[in-house]
N, C-alpha and C positions, 0 to 999 in steps of 0.2 A: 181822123185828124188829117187835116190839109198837110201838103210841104209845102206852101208857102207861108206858113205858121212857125217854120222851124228856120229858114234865111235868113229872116232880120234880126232873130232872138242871135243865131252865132253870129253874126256881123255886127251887131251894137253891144254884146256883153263881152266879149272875151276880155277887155280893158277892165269893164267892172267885175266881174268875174277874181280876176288878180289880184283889183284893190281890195275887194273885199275878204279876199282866205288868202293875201301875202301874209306869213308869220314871220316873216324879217328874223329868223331863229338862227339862223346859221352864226357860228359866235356868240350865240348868246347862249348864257349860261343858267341849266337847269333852273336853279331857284329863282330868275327873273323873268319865266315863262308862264302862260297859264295855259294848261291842257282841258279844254271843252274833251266832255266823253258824249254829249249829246247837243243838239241844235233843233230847237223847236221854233218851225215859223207859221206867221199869221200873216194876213193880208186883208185890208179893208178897201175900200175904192180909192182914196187916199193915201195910204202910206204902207210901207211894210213893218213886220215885227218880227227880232229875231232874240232868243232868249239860248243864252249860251249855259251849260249846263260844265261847269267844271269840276274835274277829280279832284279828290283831295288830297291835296299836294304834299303835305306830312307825311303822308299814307307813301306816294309813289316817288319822293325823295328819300324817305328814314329818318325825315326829320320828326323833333317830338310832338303832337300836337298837344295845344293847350286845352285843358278841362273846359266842355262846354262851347269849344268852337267848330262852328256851322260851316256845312263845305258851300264858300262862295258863287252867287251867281250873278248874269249880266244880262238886261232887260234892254231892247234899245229900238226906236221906233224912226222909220227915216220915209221920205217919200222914193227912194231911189236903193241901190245896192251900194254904188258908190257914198250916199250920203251915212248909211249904217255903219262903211266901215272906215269914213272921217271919222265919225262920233266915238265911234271904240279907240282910233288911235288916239283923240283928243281928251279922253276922258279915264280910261285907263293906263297905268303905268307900266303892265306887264305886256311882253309880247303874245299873240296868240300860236299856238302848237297845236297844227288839226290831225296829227298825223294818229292819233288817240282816241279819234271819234267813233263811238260803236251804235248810236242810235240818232236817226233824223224824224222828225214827229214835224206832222205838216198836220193846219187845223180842214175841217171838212171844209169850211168854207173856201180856203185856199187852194183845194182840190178841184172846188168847182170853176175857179179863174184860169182858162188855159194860158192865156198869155203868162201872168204872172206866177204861175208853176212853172212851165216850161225856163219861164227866167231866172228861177230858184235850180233847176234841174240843171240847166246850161252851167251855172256858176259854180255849181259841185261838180259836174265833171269837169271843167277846166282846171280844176285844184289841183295840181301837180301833189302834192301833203297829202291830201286827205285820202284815207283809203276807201274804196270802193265796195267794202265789204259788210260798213255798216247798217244796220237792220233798220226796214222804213215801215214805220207807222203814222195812221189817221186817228184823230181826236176832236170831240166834237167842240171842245174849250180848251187849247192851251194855256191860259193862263189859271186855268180850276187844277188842270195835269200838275203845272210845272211848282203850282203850290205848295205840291207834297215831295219835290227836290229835294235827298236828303234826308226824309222822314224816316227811310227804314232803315235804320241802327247806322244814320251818317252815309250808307250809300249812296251816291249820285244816281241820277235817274240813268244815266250811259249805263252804270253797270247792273243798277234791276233790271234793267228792259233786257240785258243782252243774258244775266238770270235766267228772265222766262225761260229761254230755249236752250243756251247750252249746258240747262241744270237738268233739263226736263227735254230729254234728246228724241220722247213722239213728239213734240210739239216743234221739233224743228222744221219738220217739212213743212210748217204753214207759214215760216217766214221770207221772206223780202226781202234784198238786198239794192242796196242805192246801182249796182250793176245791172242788176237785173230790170229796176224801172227807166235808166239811161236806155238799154237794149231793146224795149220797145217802145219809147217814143221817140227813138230815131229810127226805128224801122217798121213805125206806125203799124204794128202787128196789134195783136187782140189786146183790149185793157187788163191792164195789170193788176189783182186783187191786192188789197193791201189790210192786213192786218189794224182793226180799230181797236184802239184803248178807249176805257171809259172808268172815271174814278167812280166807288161806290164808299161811301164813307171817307176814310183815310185811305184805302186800299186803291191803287191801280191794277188793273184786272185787262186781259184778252178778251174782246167782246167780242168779237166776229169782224168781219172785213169789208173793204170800199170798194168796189170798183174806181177806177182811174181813166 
């Protein structure tokens, strides 16, 4: 990977970067927030997509939830970073809270666009909120993945992914940390393997891994 690949991506995003993971949270009040526990994005030659995966709020408030309600999510497709996070402040009514996030699921095809990874990568380490801890997977269809949001007894896909490993502590050493892929493709060291998911049935399963 060049370093001239990586100057214009921190010089043109920091701005969008901001707009996009500002959670305007400070004063605002638990129940008028939504807490994303994962982030799965796509990318076409056109537009981006980013599908926000939220906790279930009843659950991490105390409040009661009602029989039969589905932990919500949010689908949003924009040509820019900036333009995905107009469309979420224009269309949603809660604020966003990244500080929660335990899983980022990027589709294979968006692995292979360096620009527009590097531009997804850039805007999560700029995230003062988000922590740097959460666990990064490839997928060969995110919107097949994100289908089953929720499927397993109401969990959010944030906390089966983050499941896999710290339920099941040999399988920790083959994970990935958003820290970890920032640290070498800023210091363009060897590619980073990355854990692939692949659904079979209803089930999300560990299939083996990407190169990056």
């Amino acid at each position: 990977m060049q370093k001239k690949m990586i100057r214009p991506v921190k010089t043109g995003l920091c701005l969008a970067a901001g707009l996009l993971f500002l959670s305007g949270c400070r004063g605002t009040e638990p129940e008028k927030r939504e807490y994303p526990l994962a982030l799965a994005w796509d990318c076409s030659d056109e537009e981006y997509t980013l599908i926000y995966s939220f906790a279930d709020l009843p659950d991490q408030t105390g409040q009661e939830k009602k029989a039969g309600e589905e932990i919500p999510g949010v689908s949003l497709t924009g040509s820019s970073l900036y333009e995905l996070n107009q469309k979420y402040v224009r269309s949603q009514q809660y604020a966003l809270d990244l500080g929660h996030v335990r899983a980022v699921i990027f589709s294979e095809s968006l692995y292979q666009k360096e620009d527009q990874f590097r531009r997804i990568c850039e805007a999560l380490r700029q995230d003062t909120v988000m922590g740097k801890n959460a666990y990064v997977f490839v997928t060969r269809d995110i919107h097949e993945l994100m289908k089953l949001d929720g499927a397993r007894g109401n969990d959010s896909m944030g906390e089966y992914l983050t499941g896999l490993y710290e339920n099941h502590p040999g399988q920790q050493e083959e994970a990935v940390t958003l820290e970890e892929v920032f640290y070498n493709l800023e210091n363009e060291r060897k590619k980073e393997v990355i854990p692939t998911l692949c659904v079979e049935g209803e089930q999300v399963i560990l299939c083996g891994n990407e190169s990056v």
